[in-house]
C-alpha positions in Angstrom: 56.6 -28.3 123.8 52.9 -29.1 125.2 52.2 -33.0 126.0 49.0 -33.4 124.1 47.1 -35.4 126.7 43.9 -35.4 124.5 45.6 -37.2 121.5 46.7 -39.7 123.7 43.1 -40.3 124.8 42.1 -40.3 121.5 45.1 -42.7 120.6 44.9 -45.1 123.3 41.8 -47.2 122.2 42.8 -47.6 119.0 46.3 -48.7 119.6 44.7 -51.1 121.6 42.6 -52.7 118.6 46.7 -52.7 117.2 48.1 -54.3 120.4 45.5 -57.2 119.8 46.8 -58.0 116.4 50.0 -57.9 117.3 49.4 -60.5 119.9 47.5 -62.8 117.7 50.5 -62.5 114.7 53.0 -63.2 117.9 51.1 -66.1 118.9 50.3 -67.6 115.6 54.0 -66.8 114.4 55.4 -68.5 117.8 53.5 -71.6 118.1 54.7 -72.5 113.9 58.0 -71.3 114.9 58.2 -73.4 117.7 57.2 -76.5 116.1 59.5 -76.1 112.9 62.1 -74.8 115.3 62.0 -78.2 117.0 61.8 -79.8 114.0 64.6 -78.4 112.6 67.1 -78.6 115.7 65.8 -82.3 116.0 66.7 -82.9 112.6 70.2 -81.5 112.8 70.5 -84.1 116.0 69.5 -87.2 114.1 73.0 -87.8 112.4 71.2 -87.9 109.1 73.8 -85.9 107.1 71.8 -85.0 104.4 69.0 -83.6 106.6 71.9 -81.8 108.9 73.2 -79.7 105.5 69.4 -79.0 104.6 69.0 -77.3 108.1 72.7 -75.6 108.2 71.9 -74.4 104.8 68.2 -72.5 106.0 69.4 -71.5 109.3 72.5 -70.0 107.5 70.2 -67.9 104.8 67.7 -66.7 108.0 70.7 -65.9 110.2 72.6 -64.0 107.3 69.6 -62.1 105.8 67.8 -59.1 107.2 64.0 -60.2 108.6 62.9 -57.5 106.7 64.2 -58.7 103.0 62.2 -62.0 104.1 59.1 -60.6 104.9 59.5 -58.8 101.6 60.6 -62.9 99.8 57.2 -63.9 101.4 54.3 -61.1 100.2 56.0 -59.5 97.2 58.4 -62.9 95.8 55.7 -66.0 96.3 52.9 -64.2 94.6 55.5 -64.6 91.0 55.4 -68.3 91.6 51.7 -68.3 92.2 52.1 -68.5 96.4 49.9 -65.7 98.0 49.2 -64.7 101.2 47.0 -62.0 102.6 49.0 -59.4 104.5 48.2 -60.7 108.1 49.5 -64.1 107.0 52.6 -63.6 105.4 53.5 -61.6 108.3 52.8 -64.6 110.5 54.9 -66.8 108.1 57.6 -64.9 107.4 58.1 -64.4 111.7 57.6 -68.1 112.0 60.2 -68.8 109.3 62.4 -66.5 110.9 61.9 -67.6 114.5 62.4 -71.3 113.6 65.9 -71.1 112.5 66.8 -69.8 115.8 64.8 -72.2 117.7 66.3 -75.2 116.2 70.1 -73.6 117.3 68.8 -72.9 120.9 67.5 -77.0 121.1 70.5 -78.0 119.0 72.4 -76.3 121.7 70.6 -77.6 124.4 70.9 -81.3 123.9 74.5 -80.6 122.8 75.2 -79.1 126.4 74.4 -82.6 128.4 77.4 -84.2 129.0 78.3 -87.4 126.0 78.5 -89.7 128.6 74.6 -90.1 129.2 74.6 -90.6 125.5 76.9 -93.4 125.1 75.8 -95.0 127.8 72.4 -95.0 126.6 73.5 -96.1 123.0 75.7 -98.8 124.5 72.8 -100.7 125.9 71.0 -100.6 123.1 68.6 -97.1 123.0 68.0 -95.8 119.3 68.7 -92.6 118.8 65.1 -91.2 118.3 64.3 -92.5 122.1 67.5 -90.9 123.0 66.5 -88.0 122.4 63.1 -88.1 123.6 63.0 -89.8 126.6 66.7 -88.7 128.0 67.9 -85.8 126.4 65.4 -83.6 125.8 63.3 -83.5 129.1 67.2 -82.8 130.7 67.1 -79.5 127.7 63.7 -78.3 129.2 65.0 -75.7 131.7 67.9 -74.5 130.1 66.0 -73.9 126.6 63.5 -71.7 128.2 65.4 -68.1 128.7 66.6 -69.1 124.8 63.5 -70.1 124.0 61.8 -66.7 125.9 64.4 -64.0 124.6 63.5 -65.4 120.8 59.7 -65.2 121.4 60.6 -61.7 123.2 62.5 -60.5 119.6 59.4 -62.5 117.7 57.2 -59.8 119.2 58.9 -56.8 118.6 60.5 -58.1 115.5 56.0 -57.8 114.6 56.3 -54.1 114.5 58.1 -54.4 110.7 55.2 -55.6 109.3 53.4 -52.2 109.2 55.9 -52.0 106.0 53.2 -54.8 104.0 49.9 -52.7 105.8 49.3 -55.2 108.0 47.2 -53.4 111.0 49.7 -54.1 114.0 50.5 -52.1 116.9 53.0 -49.6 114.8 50.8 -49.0 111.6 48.1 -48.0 114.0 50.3 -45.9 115.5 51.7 -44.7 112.5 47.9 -44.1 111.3 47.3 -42.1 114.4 50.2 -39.9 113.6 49.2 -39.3 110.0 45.9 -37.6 111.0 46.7 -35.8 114.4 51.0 -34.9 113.8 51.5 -35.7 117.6 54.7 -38.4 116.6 56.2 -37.6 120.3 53.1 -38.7 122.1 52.0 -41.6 120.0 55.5 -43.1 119.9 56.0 -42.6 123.5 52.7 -44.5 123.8 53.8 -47.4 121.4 57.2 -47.6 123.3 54.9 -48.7 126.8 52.3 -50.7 125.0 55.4 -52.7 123.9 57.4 -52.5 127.2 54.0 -53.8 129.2 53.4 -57.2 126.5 57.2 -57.8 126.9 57.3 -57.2 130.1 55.0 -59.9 130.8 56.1 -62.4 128.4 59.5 -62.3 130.7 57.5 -62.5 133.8 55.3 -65.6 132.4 58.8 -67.4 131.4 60.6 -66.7 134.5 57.2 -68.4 136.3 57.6 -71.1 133.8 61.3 -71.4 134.3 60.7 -72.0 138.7 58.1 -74.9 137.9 60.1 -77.0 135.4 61.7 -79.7 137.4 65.7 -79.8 137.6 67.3 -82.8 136.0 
């Protein structure tokens, strides 16, 4: 077998317009997840019981269901109830959904780590439990939340690649394009596999930067 050198300099420009979709849908899909991830694990801390089952029950259907049957739910199932979404942002949505149900475990986990004393010491002279949370808890679940936090962003972004199944222009459906109209599959795969390894590689490098500056509680 000849390495086709040419194809990949043919390929890598245009899996480079891919690589900046995929960053945008990773961002986008990140940031939402991250806010309805707190959300949700802040939720399941309140003691509300009915809010608590509401987020057991979603993180139970995310966690028990394949990402891909959801991304399906979101472009092909909404539209019958008159919900639509162009392909670029029912890819977002259906990561975010996805990545929130794992963000609210790692924050419920987080706060749930810190020893109960702090807690009922704080409750026993008279803190409610939403400034509990936010001004002793949570800044104490910074540090350890971020490698959680990173390794779900980390799956976020490659978890991107199945939306070349709905057409959505990411990094894999341009490779996949590529493929169609120049049959090198060894070359162009090899070349996806290091485009992904490189933005992974420095989303680990930018959390383990992150990681050293947070202060220890």
């Amino acid at each position: 077998m000849i390495f086709d050198w040419g194809v990949v300099a043919y390929a890598a420009p245009l899996l480079a317009e891919g690589v900046v979709i995929t960053l945008q849908i990773s961002v986008l899909a990140g940031i939402l997840g991250l806010l309805l991830g707190f959300a949700l694990g802040l939720a399941s801390l309140s003691g509300i019981r009915p809010l608590v089952w509401i987020v057991r029950g979603y993180v139970d259907f995310i966690r028990g269901t394949p990402l891909l049957i959801q991304i399906f739910l979101v472009f092909f199932a909404l539209p019958v109830v008159g919900v639509r979404f162009s392909e670029f942002w029912a890819g977002v949505i259906a990561l975010a959904l996805n990545a929130a149900a794992y963000v609210s475990e790692v924050v419920r986990g987080a706060v749930g780590a810190i020893e109960k004393g702090q807690t009922e010491a704080a409750l026993s002279i008279g803190m409610t439990r939403a400034p509990l949370l936010i001004h002793v808890l949570l800044p104490q679940a910074w540090r350890p939340m971020v490698p959680a936090l990173t390794n779900d962003m980390v799956t976020l972004t490659k978890n991107s690649s199945l939306l070349s199944v709905i057409s959505v222009y990411e990094l894999t459906r341009a490779g996949q394009a590529v493929i169609s109209t120049h049959f090198a599959p060894f070359e162009i795969y090899l070349l996806l596999a290091l485009y992904y390894y490189v933005l992974i590689t420095a989303l680990a490098t930018a959390s383990r930067w992150l990681e050293r500056r947070l202060p220890a509680w």
